[in-house]
C-alpha positions, 0 to 999 in steps of 0.5 A, a space after each residue: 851912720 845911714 852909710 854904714 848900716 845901708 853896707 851892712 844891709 847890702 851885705 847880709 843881703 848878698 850872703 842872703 842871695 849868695 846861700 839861696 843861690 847855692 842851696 843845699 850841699 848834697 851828697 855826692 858819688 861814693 868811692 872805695 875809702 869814703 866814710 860812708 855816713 859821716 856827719 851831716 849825713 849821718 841818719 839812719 832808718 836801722 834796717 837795709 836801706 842802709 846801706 845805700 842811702 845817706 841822709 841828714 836829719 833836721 829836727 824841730 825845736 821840742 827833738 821831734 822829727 821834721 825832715 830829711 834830705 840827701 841821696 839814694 845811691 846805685 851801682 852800675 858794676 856789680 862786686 867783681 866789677 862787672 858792668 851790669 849791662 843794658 837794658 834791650 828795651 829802653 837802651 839804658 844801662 842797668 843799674 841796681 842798689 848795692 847789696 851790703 856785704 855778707 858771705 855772698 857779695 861784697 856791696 858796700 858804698 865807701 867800703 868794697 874795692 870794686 863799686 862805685 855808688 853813684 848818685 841815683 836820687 836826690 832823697 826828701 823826707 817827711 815823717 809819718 807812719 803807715 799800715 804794713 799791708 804785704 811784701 809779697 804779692 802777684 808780682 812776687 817780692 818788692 817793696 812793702 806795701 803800706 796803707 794810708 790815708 789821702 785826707 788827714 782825718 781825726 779818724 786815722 788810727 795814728 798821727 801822720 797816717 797822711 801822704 804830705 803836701 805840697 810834693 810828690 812823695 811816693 815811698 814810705 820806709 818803716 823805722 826800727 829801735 836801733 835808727 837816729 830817728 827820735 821816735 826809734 824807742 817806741 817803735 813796736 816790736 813787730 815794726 822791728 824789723 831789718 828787712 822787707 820780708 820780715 816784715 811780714 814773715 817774722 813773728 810778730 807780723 807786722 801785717 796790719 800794724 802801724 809802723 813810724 816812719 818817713 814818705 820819702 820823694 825822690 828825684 832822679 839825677 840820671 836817665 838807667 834802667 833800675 833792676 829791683 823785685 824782679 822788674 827792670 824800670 826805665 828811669 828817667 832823669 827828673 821826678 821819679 814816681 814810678 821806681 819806688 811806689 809802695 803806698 796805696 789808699 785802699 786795699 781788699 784782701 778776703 783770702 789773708 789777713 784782714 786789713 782795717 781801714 785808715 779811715 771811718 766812713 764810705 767814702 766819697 
């Protein structure tokens, strides 16, 4: 008996050992003819970042949300399969995240006959929300800028309005009604919104709203030159804090809207 339950313990260890060794199985590069979305990656935010990423939802035991994980996708050749070259100052190939597909470009991961999405970040998500600041700014168009707080304060006008630790998360992306995320019916009408700029363009605004959301941390799996907002940015493989950054702690704007704080009091 003692022998047959210490190989069943010598077993289950193995297999143990075995899964922890291997970890996760992250999504790959994406061909023309893949399934894009396919279970288990099969999340969606319901808006443009859509169209390159693919995620898995694990949820907790009452549905609430509790994480994501999967790959953040780029392409090096645009939709007529031209490469889009090398950057002149860091000598990297560029790179860029594929488009989606209207009447102006065929850019579509698993779908357009001439790209091919590669892997750009390994992709890890917490659930959170946010405060919309502005999608435009002295560097022109980028990634939206949300407010949040560096504490997690009772004061916070919403649950969640904290980076999460331990981990480097740097981006944080607005959910709409129509995501897989199981806060989506009560997503707001002005945090209902497919793109950045509408955001703050399309009434009603979202500036200065509290939008649901996810603080994302990536890793890069290569060393490009990614092109994004009129920039081009040297990545390099590792850790990436610099390519998506969009959350700030503090913000003064006296000449558009007012921003209310995230906290109560003056500080440190």
């Amino acid at each position: 008996m003692r022998k047959t339950l210490s190989a069943f313990v010598a077993l289950l260890t193995a297999l143990y050992g075995a899964a922890v060794q291997a970890g996760p199985t992250w999504p790959g590069n994406v061909c023309p003819g893949d399934e894009f979305h396919a279970a288990p990656f099969d999340f969606l935010f319901g808006n443009h970042i859509d169209t390159h990423i693919q995620l898995n939802l694990r949820t907790k035991r009452d549905g609430s949300p509790r994480r994501l994980w999967g790959a953040f996708y780029i392409i090096f050749t645009d939709d007529q399969g031209v490469p889009l070259g090398i950057d002149p100052v860091s000598g990297l190939p560029i790179a860029r995240h594929p488009r989606g597909t209207n009447e102006d470009h065929d850019e579509t991961c698993g779908v357009s006959p001439n790209i091919e999405c590669v892997v750009g970040w390994r992709m890890v998500g917490r659930p959170g929300a946010a405060k919309f600041v502005s999608h435009s700014g002295v560097n022109g168009n980028d990634h939206p800028i949300w407010l949040v707080n560096r504490a997690e304060e009772a004061s916070a006008p919403a649950s969640g309005m904290v980076i999460p630790q331990p981990g480097s998360f740097t981006h944080f992306h607005w959910i709409t009604r129509t995501s897989s995320d199981p806060r989506a019916p009560a997503v707001l009408d002005p945090c209902d919104k497919q793109k950045a700029g509408q955001l703050e363009d399309m009434e009603p605004t979202a500036v200065n709203e509290v939008c649901e959301g996810w603080f994302l941390q990536i890793a890069a799996q290569t060393s490009f030159a990614f092109k994004h907002g009129g920039e081009i940015i040297p990545v390099r493989k590792g850790m990436d804090n610099r390519s998506h950054l969009n959350i700030v702690t503090n913000y003064l704007s006296p000449t558009v809207e007012t921003i209310t704080p995230t906290r109560e009091g003056g500080g440190h």
